[in-house]
mmCIF file as Biopython writes it, N, C-alpha, C and O atoms, coordinates in Angstrom:
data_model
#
loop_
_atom_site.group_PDB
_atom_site.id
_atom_site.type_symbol
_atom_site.label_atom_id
_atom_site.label_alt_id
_atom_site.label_comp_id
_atom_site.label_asym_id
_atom_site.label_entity_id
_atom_site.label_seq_id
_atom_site.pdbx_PDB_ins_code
_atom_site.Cartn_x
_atom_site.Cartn_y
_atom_site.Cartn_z
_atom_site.occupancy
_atom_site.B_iso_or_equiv
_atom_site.auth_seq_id
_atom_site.auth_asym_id
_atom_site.pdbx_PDB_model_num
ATOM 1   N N  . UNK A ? 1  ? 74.717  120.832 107.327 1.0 0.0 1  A 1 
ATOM 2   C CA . UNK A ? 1  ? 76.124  120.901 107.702 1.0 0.0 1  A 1 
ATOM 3   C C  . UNK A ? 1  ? 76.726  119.501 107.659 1.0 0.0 1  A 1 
ATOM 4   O O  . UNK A ? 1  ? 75.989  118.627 108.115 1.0 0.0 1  A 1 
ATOM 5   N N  . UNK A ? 2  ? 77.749  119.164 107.267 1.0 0.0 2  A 1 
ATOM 6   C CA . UNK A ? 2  ? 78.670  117.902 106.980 1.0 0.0 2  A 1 
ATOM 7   C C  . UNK A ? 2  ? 78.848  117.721 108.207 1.0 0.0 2  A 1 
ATOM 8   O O  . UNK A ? 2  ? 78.787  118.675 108.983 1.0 0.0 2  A 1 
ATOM 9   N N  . UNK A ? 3  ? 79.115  116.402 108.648 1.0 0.0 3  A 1 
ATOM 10  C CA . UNK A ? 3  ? 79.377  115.629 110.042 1.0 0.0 3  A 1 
ATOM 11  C C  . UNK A ? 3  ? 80.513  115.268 109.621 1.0 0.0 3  A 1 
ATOM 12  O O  . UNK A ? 3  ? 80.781  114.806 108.511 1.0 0.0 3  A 1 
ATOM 13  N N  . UNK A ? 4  ? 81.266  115.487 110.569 1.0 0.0 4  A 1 
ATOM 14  C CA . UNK A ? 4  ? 82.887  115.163 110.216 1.0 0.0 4  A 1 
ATOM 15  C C  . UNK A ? 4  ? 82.905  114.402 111.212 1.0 0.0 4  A 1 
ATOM 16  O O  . UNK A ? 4  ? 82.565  114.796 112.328 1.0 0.0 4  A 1 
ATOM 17  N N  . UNK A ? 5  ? 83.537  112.490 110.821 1.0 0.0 5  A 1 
ATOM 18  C CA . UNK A ? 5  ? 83.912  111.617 111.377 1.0 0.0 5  A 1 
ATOM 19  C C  . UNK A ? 5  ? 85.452  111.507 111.948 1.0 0.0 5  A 1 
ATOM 20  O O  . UNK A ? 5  ? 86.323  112.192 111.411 1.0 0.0 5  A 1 
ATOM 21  N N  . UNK A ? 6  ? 85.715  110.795 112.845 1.0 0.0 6  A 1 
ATOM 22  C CA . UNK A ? 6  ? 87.156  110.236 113.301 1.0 0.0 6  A 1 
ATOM 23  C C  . UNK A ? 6  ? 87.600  109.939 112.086 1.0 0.0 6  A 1 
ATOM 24  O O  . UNK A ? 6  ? 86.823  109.205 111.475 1.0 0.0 6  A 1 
ATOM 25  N N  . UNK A ? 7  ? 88.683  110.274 111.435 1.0 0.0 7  A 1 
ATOM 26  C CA . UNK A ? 7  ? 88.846  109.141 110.358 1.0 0.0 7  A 1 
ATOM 27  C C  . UNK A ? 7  ? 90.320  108.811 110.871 1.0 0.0 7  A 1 
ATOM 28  O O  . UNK A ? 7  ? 91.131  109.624 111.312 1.0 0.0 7  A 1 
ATOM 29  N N  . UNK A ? 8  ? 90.471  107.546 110.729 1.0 0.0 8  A 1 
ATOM 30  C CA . UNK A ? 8  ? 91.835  106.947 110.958 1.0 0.0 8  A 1 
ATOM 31  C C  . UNK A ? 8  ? 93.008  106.594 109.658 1.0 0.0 8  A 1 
ATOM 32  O O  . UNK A ? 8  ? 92.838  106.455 108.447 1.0 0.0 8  A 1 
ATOM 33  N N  . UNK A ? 9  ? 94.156  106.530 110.456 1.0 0.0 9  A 1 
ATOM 34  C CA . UNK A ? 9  ? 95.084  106.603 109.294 1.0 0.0 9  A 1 
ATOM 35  C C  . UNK A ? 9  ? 94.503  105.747 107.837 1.0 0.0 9  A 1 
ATOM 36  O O  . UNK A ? 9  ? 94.483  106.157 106.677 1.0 0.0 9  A 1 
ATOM 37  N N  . UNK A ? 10 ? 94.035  104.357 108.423 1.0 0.0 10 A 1 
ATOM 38  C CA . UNK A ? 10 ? 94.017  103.777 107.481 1.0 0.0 10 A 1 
ATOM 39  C C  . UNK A ? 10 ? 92.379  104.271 106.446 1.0 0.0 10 A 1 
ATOM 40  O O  . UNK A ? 10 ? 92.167  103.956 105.275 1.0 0.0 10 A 1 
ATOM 41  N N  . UNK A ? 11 ? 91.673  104.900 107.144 1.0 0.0 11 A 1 
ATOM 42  C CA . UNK A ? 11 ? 90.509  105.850 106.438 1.0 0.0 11 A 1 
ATOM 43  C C  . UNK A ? 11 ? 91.590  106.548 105.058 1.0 0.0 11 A 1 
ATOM 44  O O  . UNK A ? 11 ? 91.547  106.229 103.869 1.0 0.0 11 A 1 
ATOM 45  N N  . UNK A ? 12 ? 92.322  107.365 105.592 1.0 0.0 12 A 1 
ATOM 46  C CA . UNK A ? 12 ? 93.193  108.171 105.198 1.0 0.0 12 A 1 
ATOM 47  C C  . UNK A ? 12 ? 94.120  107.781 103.987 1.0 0.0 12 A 1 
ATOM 48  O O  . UNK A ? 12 ? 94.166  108.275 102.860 1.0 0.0 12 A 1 
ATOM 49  N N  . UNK A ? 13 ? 94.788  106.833 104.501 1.0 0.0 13 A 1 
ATOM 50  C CA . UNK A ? 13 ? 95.047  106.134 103.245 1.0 0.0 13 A 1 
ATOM 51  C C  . UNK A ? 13 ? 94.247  105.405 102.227 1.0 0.0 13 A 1 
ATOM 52  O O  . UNK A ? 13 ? 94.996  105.254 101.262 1.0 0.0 13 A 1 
ATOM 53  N N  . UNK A ? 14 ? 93.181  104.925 101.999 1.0 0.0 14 A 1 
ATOM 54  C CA . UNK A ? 14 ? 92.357  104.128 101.412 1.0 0.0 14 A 1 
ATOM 55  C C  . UNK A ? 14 ? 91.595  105.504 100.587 1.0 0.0 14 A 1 
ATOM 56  O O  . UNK A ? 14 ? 91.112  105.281 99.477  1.0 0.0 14 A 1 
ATOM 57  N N  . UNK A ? 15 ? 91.534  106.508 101.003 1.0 0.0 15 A 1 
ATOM 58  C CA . UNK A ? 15 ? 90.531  107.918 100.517 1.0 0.0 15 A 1 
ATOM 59  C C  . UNK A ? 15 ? 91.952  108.264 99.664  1.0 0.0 15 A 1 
ATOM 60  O O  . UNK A ? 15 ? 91.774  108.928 98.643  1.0 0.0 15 A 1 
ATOM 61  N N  . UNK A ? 16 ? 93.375  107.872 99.988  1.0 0.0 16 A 1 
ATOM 62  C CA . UNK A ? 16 ? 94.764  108.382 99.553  1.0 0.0 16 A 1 
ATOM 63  C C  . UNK A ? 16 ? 94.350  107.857 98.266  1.0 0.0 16 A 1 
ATOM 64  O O  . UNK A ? 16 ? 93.954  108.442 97.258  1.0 0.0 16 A 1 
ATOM 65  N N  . UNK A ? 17 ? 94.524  106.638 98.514  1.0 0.0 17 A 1 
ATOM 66  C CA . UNK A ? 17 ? 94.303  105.620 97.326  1.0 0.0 17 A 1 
ATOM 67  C C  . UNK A ? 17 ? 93.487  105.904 96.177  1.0 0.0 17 A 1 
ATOM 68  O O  . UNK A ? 17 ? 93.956  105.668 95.063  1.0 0.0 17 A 1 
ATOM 69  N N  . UNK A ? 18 ? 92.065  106.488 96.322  1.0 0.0 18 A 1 
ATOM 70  C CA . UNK A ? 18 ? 90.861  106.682 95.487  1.0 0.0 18 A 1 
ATOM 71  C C  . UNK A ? 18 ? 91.292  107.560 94.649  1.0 0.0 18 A 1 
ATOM 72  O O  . UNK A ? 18 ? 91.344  107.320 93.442  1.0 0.0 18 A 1 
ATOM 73  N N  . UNK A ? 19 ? 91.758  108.995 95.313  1.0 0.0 19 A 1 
ATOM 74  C CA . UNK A ? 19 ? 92.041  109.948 94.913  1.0 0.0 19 A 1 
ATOM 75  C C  . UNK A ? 19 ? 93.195  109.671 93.372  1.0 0.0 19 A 1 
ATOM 76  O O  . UNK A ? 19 ? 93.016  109.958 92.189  1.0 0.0 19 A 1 
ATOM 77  N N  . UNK A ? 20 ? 94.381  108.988 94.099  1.0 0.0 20 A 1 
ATOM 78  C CA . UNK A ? 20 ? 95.281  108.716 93.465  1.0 0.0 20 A 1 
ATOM 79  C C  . UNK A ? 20 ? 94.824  107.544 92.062  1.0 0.0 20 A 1 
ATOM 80  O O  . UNK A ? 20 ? 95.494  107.776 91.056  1.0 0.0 20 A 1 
ATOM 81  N N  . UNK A ? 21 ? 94.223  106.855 91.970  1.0 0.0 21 A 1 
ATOM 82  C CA . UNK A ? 21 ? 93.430  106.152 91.298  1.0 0.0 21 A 1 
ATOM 83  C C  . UNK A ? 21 ? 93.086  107.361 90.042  1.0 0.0 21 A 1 
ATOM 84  O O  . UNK A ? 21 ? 93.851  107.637 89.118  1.0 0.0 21 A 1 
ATOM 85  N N  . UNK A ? 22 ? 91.720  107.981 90.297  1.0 0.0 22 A 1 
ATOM 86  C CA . UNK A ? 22 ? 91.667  109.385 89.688  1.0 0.0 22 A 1 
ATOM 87  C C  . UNK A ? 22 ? 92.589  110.147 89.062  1.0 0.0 22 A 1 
ATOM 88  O O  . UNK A ? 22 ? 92.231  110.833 88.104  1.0 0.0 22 A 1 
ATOM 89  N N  . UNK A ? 23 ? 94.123  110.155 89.563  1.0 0.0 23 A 1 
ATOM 90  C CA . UNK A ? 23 ? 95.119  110.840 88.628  1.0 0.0 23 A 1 
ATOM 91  C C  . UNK A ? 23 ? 94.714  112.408 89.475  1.0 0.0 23 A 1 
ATOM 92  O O  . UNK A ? 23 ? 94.747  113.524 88.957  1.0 0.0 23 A 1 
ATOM 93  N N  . UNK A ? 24 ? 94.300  112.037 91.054  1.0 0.0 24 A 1 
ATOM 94  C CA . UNK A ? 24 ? 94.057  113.410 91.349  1.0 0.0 24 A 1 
ATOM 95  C C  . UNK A ? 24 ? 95.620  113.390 92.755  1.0 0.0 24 A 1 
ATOM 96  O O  . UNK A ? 24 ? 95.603  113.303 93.983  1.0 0.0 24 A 1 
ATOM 97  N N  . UNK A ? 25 ? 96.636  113.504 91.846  1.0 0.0 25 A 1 
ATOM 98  C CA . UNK A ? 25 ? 98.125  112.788 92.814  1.0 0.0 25 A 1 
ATOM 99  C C  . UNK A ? 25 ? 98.026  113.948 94.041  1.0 0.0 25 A 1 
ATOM 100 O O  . UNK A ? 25 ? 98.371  113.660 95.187  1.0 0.0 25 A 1 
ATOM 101 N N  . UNK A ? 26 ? 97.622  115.020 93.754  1.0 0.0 26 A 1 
ATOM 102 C CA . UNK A ? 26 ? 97.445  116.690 95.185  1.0 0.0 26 A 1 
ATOM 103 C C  . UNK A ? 26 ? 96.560  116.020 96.462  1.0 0.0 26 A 1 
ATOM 104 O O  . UNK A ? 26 ? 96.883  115.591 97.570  1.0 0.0 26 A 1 
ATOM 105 N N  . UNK A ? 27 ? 95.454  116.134 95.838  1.0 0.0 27 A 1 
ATOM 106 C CA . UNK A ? 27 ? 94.533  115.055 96.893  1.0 0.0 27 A 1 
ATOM 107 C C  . UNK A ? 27 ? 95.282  113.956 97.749  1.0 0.0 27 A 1 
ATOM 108 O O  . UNK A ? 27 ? 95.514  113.810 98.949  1.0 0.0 27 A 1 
ATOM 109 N N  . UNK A ? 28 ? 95.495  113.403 96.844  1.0 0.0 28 A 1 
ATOM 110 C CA . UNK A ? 28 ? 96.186  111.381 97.425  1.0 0.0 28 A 1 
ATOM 111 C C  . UNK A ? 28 ? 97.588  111.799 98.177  1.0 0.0 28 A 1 
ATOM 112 O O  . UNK A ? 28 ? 98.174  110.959 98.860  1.0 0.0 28 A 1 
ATOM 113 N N  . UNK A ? 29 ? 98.084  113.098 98.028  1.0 0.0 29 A 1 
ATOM 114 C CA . UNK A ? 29 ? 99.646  113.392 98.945  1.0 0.0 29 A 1 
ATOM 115 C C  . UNK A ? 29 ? 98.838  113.700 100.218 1.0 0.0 29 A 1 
ATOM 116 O O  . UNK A ? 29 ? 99.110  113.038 101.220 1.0 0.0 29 A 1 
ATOM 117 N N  . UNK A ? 30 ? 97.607  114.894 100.303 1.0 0.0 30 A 1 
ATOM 118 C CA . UNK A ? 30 ? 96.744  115.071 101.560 1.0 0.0 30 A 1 
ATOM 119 C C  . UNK A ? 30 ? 96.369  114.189 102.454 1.0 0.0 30 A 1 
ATOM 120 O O  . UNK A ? 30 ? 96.286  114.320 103.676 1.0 0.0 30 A 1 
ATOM 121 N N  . UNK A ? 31 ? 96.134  113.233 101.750 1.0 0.0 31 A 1 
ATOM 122 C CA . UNK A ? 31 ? 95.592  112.215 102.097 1.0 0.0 31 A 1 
ATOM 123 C C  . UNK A ? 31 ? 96.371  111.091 103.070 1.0 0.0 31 A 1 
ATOM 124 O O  . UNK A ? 31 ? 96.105  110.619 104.175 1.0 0.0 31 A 1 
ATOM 125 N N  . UNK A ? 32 ? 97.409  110.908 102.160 1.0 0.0 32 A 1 
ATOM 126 C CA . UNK A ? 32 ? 98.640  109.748 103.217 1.0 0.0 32 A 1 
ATOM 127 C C  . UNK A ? 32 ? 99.470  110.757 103.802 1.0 0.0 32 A 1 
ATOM 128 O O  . UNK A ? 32 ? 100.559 110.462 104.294 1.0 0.0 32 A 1 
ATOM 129 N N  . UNK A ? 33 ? 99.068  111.824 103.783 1.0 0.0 33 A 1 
ATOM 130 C CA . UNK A ? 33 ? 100.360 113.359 104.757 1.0 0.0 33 A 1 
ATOM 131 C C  . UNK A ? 33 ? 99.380  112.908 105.845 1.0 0.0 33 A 1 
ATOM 132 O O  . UNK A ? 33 ? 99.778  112.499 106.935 1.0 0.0 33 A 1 
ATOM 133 N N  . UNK A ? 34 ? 98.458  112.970 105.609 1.0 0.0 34 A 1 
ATOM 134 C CA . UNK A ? 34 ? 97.482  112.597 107.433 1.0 0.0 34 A 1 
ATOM 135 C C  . UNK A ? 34 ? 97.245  111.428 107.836 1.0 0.0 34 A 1 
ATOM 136 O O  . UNK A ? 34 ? 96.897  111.151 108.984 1.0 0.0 34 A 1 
ATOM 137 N N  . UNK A ? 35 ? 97.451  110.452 106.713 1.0 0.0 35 A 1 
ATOM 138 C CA . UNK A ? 35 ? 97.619  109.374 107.339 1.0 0.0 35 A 1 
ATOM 139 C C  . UNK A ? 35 ? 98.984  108.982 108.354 1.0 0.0 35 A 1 
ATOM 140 O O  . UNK A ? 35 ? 98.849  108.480 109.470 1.0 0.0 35 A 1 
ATOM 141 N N  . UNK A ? 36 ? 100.207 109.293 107.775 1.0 0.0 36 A 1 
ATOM 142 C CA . UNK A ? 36 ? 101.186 109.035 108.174 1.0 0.0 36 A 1 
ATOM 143 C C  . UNK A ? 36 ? 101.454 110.089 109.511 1.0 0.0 36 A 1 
ATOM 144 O O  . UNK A ? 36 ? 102.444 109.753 110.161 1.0 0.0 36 A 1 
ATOM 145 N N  . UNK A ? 37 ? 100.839 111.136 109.955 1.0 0.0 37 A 1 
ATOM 146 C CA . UNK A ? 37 ? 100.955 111.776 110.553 1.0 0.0 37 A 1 
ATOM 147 C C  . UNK A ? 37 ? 99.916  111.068 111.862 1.0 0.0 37 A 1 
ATOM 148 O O  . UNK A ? 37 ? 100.153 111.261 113.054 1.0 0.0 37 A 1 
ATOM 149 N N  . UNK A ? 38 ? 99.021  110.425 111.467 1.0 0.0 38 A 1 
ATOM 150 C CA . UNK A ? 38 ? 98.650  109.216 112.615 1.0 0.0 38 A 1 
ATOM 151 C C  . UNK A ? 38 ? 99.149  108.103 113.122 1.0 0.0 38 A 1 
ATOM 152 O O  . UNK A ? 38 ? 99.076  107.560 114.224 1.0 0.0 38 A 1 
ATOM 153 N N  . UNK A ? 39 ? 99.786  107.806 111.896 1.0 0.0 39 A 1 
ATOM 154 C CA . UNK A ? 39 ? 100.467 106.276 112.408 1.0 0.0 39 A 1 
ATOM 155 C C  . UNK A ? 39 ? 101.781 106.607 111.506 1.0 0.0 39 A 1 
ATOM 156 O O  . UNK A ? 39 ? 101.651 106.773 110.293 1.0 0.0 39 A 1 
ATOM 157 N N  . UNK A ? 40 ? 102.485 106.657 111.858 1.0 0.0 40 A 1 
ATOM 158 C CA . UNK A ? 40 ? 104.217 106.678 110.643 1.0 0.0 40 A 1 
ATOM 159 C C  . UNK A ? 40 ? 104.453 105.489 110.536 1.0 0.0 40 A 1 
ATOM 160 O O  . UNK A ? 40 ? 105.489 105.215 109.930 1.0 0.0 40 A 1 
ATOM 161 N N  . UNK A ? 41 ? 103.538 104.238 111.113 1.0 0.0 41 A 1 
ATOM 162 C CA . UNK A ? 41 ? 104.136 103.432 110.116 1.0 0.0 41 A 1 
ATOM 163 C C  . UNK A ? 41 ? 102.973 102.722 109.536 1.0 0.0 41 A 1 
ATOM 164 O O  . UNK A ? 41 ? 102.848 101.498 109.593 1.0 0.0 41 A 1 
ATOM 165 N N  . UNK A ? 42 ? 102.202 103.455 109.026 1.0 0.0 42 A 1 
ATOM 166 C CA . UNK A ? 42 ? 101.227 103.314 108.178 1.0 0.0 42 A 1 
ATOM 167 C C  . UNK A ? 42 ? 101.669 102.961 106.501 1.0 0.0 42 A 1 
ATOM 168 O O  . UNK A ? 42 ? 102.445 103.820 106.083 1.0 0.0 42 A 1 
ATOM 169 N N  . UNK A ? 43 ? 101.426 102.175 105.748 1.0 0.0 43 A 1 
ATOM 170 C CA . UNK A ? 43 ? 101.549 101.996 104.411 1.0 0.0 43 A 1 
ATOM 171 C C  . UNK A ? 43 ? 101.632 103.108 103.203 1.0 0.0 43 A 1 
ATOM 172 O O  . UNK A ? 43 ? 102.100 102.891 102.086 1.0 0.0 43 A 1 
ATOM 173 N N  . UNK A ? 44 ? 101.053 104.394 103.690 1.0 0.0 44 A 1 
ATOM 174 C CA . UNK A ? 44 ? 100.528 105.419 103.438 1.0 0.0 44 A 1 
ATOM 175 C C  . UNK A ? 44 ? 102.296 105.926 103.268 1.0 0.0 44 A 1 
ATOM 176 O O  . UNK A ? 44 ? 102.646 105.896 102.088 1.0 0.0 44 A 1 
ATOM 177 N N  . UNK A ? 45 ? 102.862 106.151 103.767 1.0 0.0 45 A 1 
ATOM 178 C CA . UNK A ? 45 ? 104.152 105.896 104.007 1.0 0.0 45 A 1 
ATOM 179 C C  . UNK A ? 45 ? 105.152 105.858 102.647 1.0 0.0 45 A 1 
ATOM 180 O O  . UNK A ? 45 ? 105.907 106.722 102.199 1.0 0.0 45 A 1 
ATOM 181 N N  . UNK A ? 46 ? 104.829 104.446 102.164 1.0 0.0 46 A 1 
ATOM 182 C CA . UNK A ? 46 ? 105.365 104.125 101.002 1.0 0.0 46 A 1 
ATOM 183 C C  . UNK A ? 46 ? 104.386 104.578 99.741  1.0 0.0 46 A 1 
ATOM 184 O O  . UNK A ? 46 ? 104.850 104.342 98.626  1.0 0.0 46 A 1 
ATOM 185 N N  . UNK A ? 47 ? 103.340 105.078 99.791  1.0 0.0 47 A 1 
ATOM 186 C CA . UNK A ? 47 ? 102.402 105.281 99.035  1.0 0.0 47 A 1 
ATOM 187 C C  . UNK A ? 47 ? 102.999 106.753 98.762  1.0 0.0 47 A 1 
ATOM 188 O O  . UNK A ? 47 ? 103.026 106.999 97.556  1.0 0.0 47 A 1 
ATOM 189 N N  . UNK A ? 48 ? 103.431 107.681 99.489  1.0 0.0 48 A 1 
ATOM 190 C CA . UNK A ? 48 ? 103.715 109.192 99.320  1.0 0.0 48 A 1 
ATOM 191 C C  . UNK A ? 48 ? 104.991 109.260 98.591  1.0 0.0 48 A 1 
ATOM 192 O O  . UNK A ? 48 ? 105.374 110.137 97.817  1.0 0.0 48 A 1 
ATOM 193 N N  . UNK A ? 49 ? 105.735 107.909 99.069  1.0 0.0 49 A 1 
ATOM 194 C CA . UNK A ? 49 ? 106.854 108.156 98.517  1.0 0.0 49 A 1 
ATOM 195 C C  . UNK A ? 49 ? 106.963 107.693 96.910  1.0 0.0 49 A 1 
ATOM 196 O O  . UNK A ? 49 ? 108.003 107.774 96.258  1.0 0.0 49 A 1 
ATOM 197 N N  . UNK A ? 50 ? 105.874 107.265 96.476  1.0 0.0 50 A 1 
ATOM 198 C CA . UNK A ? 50 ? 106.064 106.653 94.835  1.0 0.0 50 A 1 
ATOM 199 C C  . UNK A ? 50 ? 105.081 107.824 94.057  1.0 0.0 50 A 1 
ATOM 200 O O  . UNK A ? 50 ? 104.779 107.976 92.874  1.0 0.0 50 A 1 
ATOM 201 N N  . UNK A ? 51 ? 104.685 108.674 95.465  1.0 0.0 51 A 1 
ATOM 202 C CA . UNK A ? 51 ? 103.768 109.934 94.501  1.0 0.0 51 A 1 
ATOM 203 C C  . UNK A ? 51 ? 105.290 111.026 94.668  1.0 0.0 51 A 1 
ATOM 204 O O  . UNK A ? 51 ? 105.820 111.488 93.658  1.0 0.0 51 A 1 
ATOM 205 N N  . UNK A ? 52 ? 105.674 111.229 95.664  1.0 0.0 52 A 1 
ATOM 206 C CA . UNK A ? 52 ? 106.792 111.720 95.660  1.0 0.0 52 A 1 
ATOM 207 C C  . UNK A ? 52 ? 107.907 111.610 94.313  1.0 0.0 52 A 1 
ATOM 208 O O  . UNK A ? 52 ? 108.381 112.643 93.843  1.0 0.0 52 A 1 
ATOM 209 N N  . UNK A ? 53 ? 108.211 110.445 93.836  1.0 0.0 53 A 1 
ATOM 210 C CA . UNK A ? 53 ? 109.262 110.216 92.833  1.0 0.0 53 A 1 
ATOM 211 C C  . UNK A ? 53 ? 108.305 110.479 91.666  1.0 0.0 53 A 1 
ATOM 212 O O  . UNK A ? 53 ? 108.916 110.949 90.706  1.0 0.0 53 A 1 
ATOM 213 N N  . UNK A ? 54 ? 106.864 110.306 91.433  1.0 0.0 54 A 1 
ATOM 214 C CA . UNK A ? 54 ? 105.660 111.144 90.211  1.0 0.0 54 A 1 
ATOM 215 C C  . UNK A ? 54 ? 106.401 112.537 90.051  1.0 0.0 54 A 1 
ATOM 216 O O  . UNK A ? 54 ? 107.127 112.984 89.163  1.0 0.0 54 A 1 
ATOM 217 N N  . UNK A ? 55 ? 105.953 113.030 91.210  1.0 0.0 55 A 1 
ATOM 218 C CA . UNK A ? 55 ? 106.384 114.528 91.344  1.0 0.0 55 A 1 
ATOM 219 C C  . UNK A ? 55 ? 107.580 115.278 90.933  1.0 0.0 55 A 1 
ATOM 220 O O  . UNK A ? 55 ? 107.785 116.439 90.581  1.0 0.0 55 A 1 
ATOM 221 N N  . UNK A ? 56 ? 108.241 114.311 91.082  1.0 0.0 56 A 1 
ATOM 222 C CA . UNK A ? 56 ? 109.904 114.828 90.599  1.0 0.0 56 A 1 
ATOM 223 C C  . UNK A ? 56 ? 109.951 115.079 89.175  1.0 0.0 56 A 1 
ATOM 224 O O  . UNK A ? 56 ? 110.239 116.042 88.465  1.0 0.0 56 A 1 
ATOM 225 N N  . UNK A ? 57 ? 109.462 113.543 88.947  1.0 0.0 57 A 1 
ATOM 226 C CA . UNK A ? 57 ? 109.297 113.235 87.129  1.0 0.0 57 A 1 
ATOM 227 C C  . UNK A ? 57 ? 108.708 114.051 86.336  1.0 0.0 57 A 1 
ATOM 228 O O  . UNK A ? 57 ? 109.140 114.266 85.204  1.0 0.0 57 A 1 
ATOM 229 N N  . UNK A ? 58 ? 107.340 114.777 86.952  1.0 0.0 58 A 1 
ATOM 230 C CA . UNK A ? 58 ? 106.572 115.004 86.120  1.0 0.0 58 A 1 
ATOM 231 C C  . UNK A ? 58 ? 106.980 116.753 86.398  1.0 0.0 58 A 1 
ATOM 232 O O  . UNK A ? 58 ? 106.422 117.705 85.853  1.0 0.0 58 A 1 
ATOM 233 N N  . UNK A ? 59 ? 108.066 116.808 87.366  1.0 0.0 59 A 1 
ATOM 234 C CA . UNK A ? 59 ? 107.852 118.407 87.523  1.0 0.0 59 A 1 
ATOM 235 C C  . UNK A ? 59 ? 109.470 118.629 87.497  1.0 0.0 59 A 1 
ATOM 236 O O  . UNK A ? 59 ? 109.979 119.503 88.199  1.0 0.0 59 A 1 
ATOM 237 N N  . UNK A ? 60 ? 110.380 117.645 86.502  1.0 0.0 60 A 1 
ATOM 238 C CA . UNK A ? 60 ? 111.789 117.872 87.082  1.0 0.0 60 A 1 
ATOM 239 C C  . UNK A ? 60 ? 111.832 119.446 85.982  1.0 0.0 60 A 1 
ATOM 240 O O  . UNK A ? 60 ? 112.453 120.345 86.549  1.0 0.0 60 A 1 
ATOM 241 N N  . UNK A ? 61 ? 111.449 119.727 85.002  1.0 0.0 61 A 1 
ATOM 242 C CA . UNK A ? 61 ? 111.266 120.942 84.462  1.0 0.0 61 A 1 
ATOM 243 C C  . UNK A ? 61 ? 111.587 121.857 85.351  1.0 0.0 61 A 1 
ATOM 244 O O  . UNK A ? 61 ? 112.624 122.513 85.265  1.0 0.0 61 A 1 
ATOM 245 N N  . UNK A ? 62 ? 110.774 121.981 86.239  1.0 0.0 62 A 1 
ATOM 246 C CA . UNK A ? 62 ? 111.223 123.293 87.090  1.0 0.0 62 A 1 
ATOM 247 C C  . UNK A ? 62 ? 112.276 123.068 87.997  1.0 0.0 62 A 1 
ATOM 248 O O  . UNK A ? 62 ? 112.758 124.098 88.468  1.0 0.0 62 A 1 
ATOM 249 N N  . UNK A ? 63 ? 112.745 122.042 88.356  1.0 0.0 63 A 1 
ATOM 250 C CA . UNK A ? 63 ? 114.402 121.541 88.573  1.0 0.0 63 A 1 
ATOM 251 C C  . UNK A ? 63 ? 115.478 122.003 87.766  1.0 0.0 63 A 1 
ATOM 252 O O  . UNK A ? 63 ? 116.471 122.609 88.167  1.0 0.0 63 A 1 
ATOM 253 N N  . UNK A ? 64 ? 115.180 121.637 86.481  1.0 0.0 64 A 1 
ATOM 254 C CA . UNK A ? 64 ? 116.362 122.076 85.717  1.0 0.0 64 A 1 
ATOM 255 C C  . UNK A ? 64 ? 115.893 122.967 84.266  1.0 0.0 64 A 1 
ATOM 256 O O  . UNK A ? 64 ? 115.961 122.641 83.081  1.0 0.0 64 A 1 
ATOM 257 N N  . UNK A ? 65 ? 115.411 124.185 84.913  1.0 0.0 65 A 1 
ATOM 258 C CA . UNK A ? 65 ? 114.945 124.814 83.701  1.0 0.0 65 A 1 
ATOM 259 C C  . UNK A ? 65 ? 116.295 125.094 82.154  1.0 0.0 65 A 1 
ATOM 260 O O  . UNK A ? 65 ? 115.931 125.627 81.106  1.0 0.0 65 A 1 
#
């Protein structure tokens, strides 16, 4: 069975980071959504928001079909 640690925002963001690295952007939003939900003013913060403006870009298609 997996041992699940404390992980702290900044755990959270740094695992944000890896993910996002990877081009795995679903993961890396999970990731700084719980970070920032520990600390809001975590870095994680500005990190969601430049996956945020990805998201738009890469999905404005279904914006303006």
């Amino acid at each position: 069975s997996e041992r699940k640690r404390n992980m702290t925002s900044e755990d959270y963001y740094l695992k944000g980071n890896e993910f996002r690295r990877r081009g795995d952007f679903r993961q890396a939003m999970e990731c700084y959504l719980e970070a920032i939900a520990l600390d809001p003013e975590s870095p994680a913060v500005q990190a969601k928001e430049m996956l945020d403006s990805i998201f738009a870009f890469y999905c404005k298609d279904l914006y303006n079909p």
